[in-house]
C-alpha positions as CSV (number, residue, x, y, z in Angstrom):
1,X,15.5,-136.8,108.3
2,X,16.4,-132.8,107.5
3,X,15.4,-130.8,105.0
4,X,18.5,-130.2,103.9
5,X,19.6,-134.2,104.0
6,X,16.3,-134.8,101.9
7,X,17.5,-132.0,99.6
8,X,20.7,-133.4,98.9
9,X,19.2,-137.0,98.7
10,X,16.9,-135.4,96.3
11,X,19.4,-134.0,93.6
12,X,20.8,-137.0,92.8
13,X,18.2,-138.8,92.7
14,X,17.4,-136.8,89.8
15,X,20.8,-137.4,88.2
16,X,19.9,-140.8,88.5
17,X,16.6,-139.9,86.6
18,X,18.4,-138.4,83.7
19,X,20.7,-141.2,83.5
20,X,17.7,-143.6,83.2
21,X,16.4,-141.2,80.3
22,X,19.7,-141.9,78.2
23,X,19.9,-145.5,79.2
24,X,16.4,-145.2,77.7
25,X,17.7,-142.9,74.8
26,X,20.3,-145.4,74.1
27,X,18.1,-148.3,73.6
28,X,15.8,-146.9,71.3
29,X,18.4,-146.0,69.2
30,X,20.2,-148.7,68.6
31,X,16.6,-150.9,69.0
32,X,17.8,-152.8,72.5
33,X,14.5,-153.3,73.8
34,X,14.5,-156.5,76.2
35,X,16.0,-154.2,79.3
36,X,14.0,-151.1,78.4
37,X,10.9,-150.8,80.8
38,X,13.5,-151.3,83.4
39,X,15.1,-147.8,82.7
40,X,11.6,-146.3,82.8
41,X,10.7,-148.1,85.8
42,X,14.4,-146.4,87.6
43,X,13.2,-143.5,85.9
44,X,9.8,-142.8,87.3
45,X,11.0,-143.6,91.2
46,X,14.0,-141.5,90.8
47,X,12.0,-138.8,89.3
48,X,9.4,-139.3,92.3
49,X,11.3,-139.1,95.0
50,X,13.3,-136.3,93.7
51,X,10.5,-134.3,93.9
52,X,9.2,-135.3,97.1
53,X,12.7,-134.6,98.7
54,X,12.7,-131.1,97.1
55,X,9.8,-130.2,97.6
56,X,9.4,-130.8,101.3
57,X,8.4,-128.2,103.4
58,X,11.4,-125.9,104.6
59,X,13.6,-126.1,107.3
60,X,15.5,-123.3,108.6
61,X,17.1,-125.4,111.6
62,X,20.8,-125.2,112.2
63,X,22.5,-128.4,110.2
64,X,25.4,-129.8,112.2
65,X,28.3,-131.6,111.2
66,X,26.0,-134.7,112.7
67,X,23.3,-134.5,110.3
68,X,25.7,-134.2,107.0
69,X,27.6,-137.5,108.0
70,X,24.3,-139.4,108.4
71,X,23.2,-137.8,105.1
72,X,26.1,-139.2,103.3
73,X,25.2,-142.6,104.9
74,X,21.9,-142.6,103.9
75,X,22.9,-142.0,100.3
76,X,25.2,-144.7,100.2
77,X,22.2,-147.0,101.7
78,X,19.2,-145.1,99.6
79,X,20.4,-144.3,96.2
80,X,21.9,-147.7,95.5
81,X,18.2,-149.2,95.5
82,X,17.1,-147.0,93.0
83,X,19.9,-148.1,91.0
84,X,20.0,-152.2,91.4
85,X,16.0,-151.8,89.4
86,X,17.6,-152.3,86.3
87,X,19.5,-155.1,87.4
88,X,16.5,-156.8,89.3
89,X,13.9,-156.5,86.6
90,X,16.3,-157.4,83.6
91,X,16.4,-160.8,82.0
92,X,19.3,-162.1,83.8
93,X,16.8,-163.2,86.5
94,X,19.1,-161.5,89.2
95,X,17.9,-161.6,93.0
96,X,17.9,-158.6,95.2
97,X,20.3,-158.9,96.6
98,X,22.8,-159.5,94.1
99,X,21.1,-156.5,92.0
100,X,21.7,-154.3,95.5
101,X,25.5,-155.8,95.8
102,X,26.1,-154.6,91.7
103,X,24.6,-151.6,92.4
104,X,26.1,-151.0,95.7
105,X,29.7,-151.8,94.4
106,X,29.1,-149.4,91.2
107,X,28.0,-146.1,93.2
108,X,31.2,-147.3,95.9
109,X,33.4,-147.5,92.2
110,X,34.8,-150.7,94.3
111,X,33.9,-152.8,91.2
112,X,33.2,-156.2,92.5
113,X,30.5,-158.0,90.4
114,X,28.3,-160.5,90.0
115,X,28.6,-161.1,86.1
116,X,31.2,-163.6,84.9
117,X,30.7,-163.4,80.9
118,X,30.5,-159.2,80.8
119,X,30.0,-159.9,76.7
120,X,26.6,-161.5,77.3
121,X,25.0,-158.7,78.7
122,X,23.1,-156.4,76.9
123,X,24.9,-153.0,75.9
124,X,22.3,-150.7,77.7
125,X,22.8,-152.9,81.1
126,X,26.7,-152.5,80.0
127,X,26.3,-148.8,80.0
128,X,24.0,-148.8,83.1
129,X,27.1,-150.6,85.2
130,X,29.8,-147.5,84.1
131,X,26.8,-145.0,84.9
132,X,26.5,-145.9,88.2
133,X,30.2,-146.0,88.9
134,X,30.5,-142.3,87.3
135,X,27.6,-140.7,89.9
136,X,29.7,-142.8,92.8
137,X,32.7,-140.8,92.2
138,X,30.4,-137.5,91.5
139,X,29.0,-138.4,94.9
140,X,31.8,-138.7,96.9
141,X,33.4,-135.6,95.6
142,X,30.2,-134.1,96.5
143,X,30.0,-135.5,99.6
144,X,34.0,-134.0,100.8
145,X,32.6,-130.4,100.1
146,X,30.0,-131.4,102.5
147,X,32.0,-132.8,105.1
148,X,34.6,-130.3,104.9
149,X,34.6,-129.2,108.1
150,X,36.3,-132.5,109.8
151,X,38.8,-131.6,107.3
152,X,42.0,-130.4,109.1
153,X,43.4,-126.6,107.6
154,X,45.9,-128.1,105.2
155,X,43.3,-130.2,103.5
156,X,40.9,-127.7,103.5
157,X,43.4,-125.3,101.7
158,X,44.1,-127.5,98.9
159,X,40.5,-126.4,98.2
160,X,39.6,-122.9,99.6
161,X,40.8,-120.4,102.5
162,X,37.5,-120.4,104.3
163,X,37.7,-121.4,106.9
164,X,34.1,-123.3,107.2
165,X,31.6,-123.6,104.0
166,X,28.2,-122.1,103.8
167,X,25.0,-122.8,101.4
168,X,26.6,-120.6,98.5
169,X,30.1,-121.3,98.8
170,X,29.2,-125.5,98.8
171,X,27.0,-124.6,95.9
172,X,29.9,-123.2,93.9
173,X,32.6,-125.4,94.5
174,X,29.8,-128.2,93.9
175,X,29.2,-126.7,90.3
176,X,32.6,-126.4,90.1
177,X,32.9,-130.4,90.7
178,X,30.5,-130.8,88.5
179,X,32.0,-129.0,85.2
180,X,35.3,-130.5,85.6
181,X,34.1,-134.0,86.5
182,X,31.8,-133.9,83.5
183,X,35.1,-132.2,81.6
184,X,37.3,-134.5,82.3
185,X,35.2,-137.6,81.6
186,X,35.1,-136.1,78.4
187,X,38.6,-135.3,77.6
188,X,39.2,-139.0,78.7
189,X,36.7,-140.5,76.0
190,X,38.2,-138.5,73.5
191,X,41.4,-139.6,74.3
192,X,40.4,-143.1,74.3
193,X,38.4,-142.6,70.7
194,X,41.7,-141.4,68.9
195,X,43.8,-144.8,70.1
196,X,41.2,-147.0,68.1
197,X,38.7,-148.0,70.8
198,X,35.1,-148.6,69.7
199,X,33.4,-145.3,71.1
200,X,30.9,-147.4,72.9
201,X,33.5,-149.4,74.8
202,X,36.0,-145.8,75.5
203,X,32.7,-144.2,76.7
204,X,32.2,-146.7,79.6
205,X,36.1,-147.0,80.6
206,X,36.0,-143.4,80.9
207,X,33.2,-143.4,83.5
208,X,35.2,-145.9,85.4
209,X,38.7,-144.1,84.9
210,X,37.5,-140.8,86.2
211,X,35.2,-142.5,89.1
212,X,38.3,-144.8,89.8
213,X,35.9,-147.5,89.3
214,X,36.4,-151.0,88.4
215,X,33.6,-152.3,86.2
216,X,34.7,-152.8,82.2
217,X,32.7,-153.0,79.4
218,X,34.3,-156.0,78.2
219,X,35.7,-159.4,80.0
220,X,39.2,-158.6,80.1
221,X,41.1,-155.5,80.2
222,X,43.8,-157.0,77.6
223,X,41.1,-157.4,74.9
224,X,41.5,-153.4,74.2
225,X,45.0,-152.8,75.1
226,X,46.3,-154.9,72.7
227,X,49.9,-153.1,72.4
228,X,52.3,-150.9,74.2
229,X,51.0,-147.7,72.9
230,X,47.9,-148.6,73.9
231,X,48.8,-149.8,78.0
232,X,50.5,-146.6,78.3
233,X,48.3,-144.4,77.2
234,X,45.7,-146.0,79.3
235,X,48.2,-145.8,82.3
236,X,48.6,-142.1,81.9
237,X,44.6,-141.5,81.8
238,X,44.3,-143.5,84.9
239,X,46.1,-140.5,86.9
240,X,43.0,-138.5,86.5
241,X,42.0,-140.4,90.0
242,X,44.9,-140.1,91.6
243,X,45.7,-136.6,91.3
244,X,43.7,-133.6,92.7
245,X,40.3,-133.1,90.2
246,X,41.3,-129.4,90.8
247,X,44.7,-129.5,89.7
248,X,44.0,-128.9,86.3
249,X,41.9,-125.8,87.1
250,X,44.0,-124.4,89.3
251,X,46.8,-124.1,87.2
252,X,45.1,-122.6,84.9
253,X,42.5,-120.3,86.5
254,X,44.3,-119.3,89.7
255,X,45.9,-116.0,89.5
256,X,47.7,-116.1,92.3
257,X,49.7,-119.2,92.2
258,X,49.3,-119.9,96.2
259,X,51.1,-123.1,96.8
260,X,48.6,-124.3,99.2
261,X,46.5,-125.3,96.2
262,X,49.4,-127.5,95.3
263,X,51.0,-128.9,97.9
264,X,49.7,-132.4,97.8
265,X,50.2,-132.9,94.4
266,X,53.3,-131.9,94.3
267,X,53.8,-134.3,97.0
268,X,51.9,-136.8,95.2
269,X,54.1,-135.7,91.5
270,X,57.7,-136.6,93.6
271,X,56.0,-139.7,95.4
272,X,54.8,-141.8,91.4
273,X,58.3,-140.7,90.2
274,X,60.4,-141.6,93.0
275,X,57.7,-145.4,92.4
276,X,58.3,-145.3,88.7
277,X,62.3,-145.4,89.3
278,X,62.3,-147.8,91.8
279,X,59.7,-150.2,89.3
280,X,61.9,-149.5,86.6
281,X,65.1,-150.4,88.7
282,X,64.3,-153.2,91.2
283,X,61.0,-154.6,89.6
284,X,61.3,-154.6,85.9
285,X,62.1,-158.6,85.4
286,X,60.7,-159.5,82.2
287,X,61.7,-155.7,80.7
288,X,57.9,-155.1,79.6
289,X,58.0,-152.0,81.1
290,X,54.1,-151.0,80.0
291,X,52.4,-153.6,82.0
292,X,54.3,-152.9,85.0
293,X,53.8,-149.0,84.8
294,X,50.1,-149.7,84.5
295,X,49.9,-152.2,87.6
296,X,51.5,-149.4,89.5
297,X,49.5,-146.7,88.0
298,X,46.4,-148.5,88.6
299,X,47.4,-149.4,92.1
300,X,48.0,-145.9,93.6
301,X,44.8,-144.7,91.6
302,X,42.7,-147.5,93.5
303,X,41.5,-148.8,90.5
304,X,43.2,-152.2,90.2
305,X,42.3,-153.6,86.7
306,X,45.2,-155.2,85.0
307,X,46.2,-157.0,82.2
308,X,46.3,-160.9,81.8
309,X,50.0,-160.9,82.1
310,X,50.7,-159.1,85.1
311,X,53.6,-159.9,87.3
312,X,51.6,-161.6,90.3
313,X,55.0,-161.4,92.8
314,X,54.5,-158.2,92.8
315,X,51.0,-158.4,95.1
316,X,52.5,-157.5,98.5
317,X,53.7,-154.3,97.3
318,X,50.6,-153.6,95.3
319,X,48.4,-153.8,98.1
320,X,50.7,-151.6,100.1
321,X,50.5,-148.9,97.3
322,X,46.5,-149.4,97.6
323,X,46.1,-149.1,101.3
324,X,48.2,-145.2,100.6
325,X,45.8,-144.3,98.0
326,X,45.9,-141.1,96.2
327,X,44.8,-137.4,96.3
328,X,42.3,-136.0,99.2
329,X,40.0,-134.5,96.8
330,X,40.1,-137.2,94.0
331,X,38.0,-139.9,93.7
332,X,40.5,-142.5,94.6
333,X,40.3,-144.2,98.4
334,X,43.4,-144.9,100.4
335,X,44.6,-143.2,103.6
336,X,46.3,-140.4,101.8
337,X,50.4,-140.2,101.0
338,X,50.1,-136.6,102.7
339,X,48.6,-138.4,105.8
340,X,51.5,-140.8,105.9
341,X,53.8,-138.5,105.4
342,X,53.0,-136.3,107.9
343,X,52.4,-138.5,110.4
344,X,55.6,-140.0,109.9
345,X,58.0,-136.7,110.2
346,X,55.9,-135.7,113.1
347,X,57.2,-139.3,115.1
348,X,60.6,-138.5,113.4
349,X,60.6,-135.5,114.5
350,X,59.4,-136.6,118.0
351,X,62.1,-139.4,118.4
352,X,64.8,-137.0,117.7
353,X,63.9,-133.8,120.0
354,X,64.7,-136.8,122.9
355,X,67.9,-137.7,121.3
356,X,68.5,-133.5,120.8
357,X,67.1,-131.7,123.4
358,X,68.9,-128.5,122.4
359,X,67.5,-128.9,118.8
360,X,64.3,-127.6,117.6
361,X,62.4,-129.8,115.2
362,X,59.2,-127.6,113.4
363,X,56.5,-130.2,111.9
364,X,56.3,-128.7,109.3
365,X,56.0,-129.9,105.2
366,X,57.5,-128.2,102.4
367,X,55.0,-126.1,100.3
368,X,53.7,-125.3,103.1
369,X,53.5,-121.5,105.3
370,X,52.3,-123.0,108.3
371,X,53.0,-126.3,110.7
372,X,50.7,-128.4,111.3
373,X,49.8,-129.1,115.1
374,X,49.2,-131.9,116.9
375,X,45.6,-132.6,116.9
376,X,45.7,-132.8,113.4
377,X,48.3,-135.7,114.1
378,X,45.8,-137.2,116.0
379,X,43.5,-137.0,113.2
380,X,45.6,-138.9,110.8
381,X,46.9,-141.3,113.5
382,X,43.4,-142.0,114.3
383,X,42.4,-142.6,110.9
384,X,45.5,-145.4,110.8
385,X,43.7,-147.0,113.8
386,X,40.2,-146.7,112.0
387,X,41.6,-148.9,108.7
388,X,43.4,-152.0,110.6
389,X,40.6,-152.1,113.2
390,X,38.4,-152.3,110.4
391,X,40.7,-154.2,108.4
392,X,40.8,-156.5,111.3
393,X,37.1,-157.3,111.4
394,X,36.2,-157.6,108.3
395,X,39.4,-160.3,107.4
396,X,38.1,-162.4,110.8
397,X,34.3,-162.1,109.2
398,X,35.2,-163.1,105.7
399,X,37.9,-166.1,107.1
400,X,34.6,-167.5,109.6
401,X,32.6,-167.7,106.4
402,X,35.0,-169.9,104.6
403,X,37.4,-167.9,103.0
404,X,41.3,-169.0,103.7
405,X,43.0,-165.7,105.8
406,X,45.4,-164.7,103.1
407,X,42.0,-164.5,100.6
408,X,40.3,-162.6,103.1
409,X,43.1,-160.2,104.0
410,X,43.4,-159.3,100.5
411,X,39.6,-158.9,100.0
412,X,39.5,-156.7,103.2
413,X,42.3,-154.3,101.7
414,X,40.6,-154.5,98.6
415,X,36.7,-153.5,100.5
416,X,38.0,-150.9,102.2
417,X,39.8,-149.4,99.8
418,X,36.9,-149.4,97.4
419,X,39.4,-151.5,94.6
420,X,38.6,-154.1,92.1
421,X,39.9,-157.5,92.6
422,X,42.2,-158.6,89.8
423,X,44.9,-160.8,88.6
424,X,47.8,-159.1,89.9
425,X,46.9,-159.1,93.4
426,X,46.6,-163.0,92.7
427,X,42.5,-162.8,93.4
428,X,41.4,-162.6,90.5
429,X,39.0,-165.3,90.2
430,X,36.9,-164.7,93.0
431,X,32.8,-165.3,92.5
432,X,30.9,-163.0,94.0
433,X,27.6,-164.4,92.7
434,X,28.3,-167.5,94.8
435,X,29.3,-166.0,98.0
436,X,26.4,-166.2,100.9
437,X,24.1,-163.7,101.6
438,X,25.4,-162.9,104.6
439,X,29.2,-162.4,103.0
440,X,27.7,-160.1,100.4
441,X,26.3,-157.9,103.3
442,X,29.5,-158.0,105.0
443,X,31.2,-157.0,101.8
444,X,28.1,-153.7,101.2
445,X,28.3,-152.3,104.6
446,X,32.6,-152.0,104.7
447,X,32.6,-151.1,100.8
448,X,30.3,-148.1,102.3
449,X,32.7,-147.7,105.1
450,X,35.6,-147.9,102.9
451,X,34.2,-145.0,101.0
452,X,32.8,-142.4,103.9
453,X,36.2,-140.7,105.3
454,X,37.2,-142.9,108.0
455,X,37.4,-140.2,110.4
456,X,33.6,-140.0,110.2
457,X,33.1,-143.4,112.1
458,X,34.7,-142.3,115.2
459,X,33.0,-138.7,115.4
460,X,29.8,-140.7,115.0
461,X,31.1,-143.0,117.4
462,X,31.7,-140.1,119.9
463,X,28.1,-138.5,119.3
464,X,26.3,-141.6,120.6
465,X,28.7,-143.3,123.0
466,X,30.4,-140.5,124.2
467,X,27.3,-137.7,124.9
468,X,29.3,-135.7,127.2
């Protein structure tokens, strides 16, 4: 492995070190002491081998596009170890592999778990569970600055005008991650706090709001929200994964309001109102408007908790809004509505320079100075493939180990796109901790998948298939 993968393997493990040490904090201070040599013991290996993937000897070889995919890889394998120690060595007499499954599905915010009574567990293992989830979604922002460069120039200008990054500007925009991640996680809390939630428990959902996470500190989400005010407000928060983490910032900071900065969210603004009419219209049965808005809002946020009561004939169209997913440089999964989008008016656009041959049709989006060309089509049309190949294998996997096809469709959707299974996609009840072994490692490697840009598999796929 590179120095610089080692490097990059190495910082987090750190963060996970100092997330041990307040885990460890935390339970001295409120006296929780059955979990806490567990902490200590994530604590010292994190710390370890942080250091010994800093402080490897220096090299100044060229680091390709290649190596940075495989780096990502490896943290998705590596780092979840280090965090499932807690889980292994707690009281709850958890096997590896379930402890590497909780951990797995906390750093992939997917969410799936292996605890069925969330109350019993102690508060420090509670917290351990969000902590996770929140240096997941730090890691995959993280780990889109790095991989910037399969990126096509519209993407990339939603973030910078280089054209390629190097050591200093990744280092920046990294920081810059950083503060408003941390920020906003924050901000969230507080919000949370003033609406009468118990600090402890608005501390934890805010780790899995900004991660777009699906782990809760409690057993159900309808405990907390127990009105109206309450479900809204909680909606509204759960935007901060849907939208662009840099949207806030850039309307603030940049000078010159370039509408490249903006263009997906705008997109993204027009596509949850033009949802929230057409919910309000068509899909608003019972007139309890709050649950509704949340299922949607936690749908295209790829969060998926709901409420008890949530309108299960609605599933279909849920899981539709899931596979589109959110903003490109939020934490939530999905194929993009940008992608979509501009994959479809580019066929449109095909389809009718053969019925018009005299006319001129430009493929090009609004709030936009430039059109894009075909390869990027090819990008996003390939990415489509990527999802229902993969779709495809993992609902034939899942349905030979027992589960009925409809289950394992859903469950597919629901890996891939790295959301938490719930009652309004009418899965609710599914029991992780009794699935094979062979299941759960079905379930760890496509959660990873689901959470690497799919686009990454296939230039993979070309580097050791396709050599020439």
């Amino acid at each position: 492995m590179s120095k610089f993968s080692l490097t990059y393997l190495g910082i987090f493990s750190l963060l996970i070190s100092i997330l041990s040490f307040f885990n460890i904090i935390y339970s001295y201070y409120f006296n929780l002491y059955l979990n806490l040599d567990n902490y200590l013991y994530s604590l010292l290996l994190s710390l370890l081998l942080g250091c010994i993937f800093l402080f490897k000897k220096k090299d100044n070889s060229k680091i390709s596009i290649y190596h940075k995919i495989l780096c990502v890889f490896a943290g998705y394998i590596v780092l979840p170890i280090i965090i499932s120690i807690p889980y292994f060595f707690s009281i709850y007499n958890i096997s590896f592999i379930d402890s590497y499954f909780e951990a797995i599905s906390g750093f992939t915010s997917t969410g799936f778990t292996i605890f069925e009574n969330i109350k019993n567990l102690d508060e420090s293992l509670i917290l351990w569970r969000s902590s996770s989830q929140w240096l997941g979604g730090l890691y995959f922002l993280f780990s889109i600055v790095l991989l910037i460069d399969i990126f096509d120039n519209n993407f990339k200008k939603s973030l910078t005008n280089f054209l390629t990054f190097n050591t200093s500007e990744t280092l920046k925009q990294s920081l810059k991650i950083l503060i408003l991640y941390s920020s906003l996680t924050f901000i969230i809390f507080l919000i949370l706090n003033s609406i009468d939630l118990r600090s402890f428990v608005a501390f934890n959902i805010s780790m899995t709001l900004i991660s777009s996470g699906g782990f809760l500190p409690v057993d159900s989400l309808s405990v907390i929200l127990n009105n109206e005010f309450k479900e809204i407000v909680f909606s509204l928060l759960m935007l901060s994964s849907f939208f662009s983490i840099f949207l806030v910032y850039n309307l603030i900071f940049i000078k010159s309001k370039n509408i490249n900065f903006f263009q997906e969210d705008l997109y993204l603004f027009f596509y949850l109102i033009t949802l929230i009419f057409i919910f309000i219209i068509f899909f608003n049965f019972n007139h309890n408007f709050s649950v509704i808005f949340l299922s949607l809002i936690s749908s295209i946020s790829n969060i998926g908790l709901s409420l008890n009561d949530s309108p299960q004939n609605l599933s279909f169209v849920l899981l539709i809004l899931i596979i589109i997913g959110g903003s490109f440089f939020s934490t939530s999964s999905g194929l993009r509505f940008i992608k979509l989008y501009s994959l479809f008016k580019y066929s449109i656009n095909n389809l009718l320079s053969h019925s018009k041959p005299k006319n001129i049709f430009i493929n090009k989006l609004s709030f936009s100075e430039a059109p894009f060309d075909e390869a990027e089509v090819h990008k996003y049309f390939l990415s489509v493939l990527i999802f229902v190949l993969s779709l495809f294998f993992i609902t034939c996997l899942l349905t030979i180990n027992g589960f009925h096809i409809e289950d394992s469709f859903k469950l597919g959707i629901l890996t891939l796109m790295n959301t938490v299974n719930s009652s309004m996609l009418g899965n609710g009840e599914i029991n992780f901790q009794e699935m094979s072994i062979l299941t759960k490692y079905y379930l760890m490697i496509f959660m990873i998948i689901g959470r690497v840009e799919l686009l990454t598999l296939l230039i993979i796929c070309k580097k050791f298939f396709f050599k020439n």
